[in-house]
N, C-alpha and C positions, 0 to 999 in steps of 0.2 A: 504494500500500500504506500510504503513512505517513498519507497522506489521511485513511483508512477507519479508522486503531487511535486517530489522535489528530486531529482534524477543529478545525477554527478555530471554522466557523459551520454548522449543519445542511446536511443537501447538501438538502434540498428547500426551502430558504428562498427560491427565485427561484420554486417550484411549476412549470417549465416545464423540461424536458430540452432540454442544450446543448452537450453532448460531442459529438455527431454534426455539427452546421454547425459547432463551433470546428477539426473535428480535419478538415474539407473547406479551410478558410481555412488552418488550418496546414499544408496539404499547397501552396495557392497561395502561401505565403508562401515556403516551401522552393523551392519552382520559381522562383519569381521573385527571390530570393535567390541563388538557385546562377548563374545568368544576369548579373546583377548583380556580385554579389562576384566572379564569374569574369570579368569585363572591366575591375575595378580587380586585381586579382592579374595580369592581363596586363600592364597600363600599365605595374608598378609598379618591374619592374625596368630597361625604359629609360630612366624616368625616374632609377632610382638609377645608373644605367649615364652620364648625361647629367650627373651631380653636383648635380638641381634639387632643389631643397626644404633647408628648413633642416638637419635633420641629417645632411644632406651637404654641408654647409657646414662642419662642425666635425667633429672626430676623436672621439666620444665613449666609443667602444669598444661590442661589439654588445650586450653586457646594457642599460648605459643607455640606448640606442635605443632597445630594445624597449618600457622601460621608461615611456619619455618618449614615444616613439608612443600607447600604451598609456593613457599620462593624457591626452595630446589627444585622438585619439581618442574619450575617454570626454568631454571636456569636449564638444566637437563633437556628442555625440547628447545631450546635455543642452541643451545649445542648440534643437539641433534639436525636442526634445521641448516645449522652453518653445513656440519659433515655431508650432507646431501647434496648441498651444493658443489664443494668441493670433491668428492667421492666418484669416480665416473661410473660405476654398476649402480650408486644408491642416485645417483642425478637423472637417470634413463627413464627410472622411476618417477620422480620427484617432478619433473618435468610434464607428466600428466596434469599438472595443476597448474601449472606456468603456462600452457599453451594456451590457455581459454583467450580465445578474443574479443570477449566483452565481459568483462568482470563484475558478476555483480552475489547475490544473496545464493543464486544456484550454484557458484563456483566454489561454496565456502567448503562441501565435503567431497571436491571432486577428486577424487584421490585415489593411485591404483591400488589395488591392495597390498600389493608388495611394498608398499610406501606406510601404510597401514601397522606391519610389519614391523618395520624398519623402525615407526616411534615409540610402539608397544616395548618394542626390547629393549630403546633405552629411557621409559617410562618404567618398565620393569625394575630394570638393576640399578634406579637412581633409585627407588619406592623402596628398595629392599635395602640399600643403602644408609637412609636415611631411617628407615624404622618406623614410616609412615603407617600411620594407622587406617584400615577403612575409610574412617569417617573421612580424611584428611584427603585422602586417593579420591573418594569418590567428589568429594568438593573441590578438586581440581579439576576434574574431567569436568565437572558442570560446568567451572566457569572458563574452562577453555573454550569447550562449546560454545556459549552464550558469546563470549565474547568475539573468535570468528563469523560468527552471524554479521554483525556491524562491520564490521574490520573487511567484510570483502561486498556488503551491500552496494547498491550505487545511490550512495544519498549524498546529496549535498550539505553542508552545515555552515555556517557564519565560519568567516575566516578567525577570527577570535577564538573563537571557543574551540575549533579543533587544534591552532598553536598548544591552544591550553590542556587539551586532552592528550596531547602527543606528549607532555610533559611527563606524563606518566605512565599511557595504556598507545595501546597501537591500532584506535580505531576515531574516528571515519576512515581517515585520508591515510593516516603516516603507512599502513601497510600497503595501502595500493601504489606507494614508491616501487615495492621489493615486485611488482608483477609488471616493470618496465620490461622493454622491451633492449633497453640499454643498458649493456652489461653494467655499466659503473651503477647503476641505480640497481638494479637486479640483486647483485651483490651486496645489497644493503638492507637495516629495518628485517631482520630476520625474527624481532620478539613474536613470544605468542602473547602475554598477557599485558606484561609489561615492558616499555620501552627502554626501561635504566639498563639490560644487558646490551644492547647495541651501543649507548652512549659511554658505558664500562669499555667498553672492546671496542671502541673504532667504528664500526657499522652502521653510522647512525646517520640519514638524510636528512634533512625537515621534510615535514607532512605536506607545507607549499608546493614541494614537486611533485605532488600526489595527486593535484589536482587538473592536472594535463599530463594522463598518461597515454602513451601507446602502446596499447597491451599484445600478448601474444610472444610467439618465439618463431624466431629467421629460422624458414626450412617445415613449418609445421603449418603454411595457413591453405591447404587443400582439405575440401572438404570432408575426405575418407578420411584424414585425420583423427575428424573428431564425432566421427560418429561411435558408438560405444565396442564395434570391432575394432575401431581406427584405435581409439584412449587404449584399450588394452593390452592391443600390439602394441604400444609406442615403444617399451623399455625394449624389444629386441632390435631397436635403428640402432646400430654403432654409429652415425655419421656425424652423431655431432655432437661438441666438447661441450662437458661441464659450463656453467653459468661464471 
């Protein structure tokens, strides 16, 4: 709805319909998610039951658990999101989500499963890590969810207030830097929730550039691409190098 009153960039500026293969990937991403997150939510309380991982090592009390899961966690798929870029087996993947040529609320789970994969395992061994509890795992996944919703929307906001939000989270505008079409943008704004890991490490564009992007990836804009044979096959092109 917010889409359609107040739109960032025209909705036929890719000229190719892509709600129907992003919203089939978002359905495998959800299965294979639920599958996934449902076998570290298993692990997680015999492991908190065994006293392993760091904050079960120390008495912190449960809000700052959560709290403190909640920023590893978040640091953990910032990681994870730099190594995909850089990685050229995990980028083939990764790049199913990069190619969307018009970026909007459909493109937010378009993701292949092997990429799926890829964050599960280091969502895992950061979770097992740190001694997160349940409660803590499952309040991350919610607000990462919740929060890619906005972060790849196409809404428009007051120039002010998204400076302002990019201060600290990575939504309206700052993430739609990172789905340029130019490496040097590309390679940036890798946060998922919050934006202090990219400004920590270097990575960090303003959200300003976010708002005249050209989306999409050199070599991927024919239409078999993306249709949900095309997104599937993508990870077996060797032809083209890392982001």
């Amino acid at each position: 709805m917010f889409e359609a009153i107040v739109p960032l960039s025209a909705r036929d500026r890719s000229g190719r319909p892509h709600a129907l293969p992003n919203l089939v990937l978002t359905a495998l991403t959800f299965a294979t998610g639920l599958v996934l997150g449902g076998a570290i939510l298993v692990m997680l309380p015999g492991w908190q039951a065994a006293g392993l991982g760091l904050l079960n090592a120390y008495d912190v009390g449960p809000f700052w658990a959560i709290v403190i899961a909640v920023l590893g966690l978040d640091f953990a798929t910032y990681v994870c999101h730099v190594a995909m870029h850089k990685t050229p087996a995990w980028w083939r993947y990764h790049r199913v989500h990069h190619s969307d040529l018009a970026v909007d609320v459909t493109t937010t789970f378009r993701q292949h499963p092997g990429e799926t994969v890829i964050r599960y395992a280091f969502l895992g061994v950061a979770a097992l890590a740190l001694g997160a509890s349940p409660v803590a795992f499952a309040v991350y996944r919610t607000m990462s969810a919740l929060t890619a919703l906005p972060e790849h929307a196409n809404i428009r906001v007051p120039a002010w207030l998204d400076d302002i939000l990019s201060l600290l989270v990575t939504w309206p505008t700052f993430h739609k830097v990172h789905h340029s079409r130019a490496a040097e943008e590309t390679d940036t704004n890798y946060g998922n929730i919050l934006s202090i890991w990219d400004r920590l490490f270097f990575t960090y564009t303003p959200a300003a550039r976010g708002r005249e992007i050209v989306y999409g990836l050199d070599g991927f804009d024919d239409a078999c691409d993306h249709t949900v044979g095309g997104l599937l096959a993508m990870p077996r092109r060797r032809d083209v190098a890392p982001a």
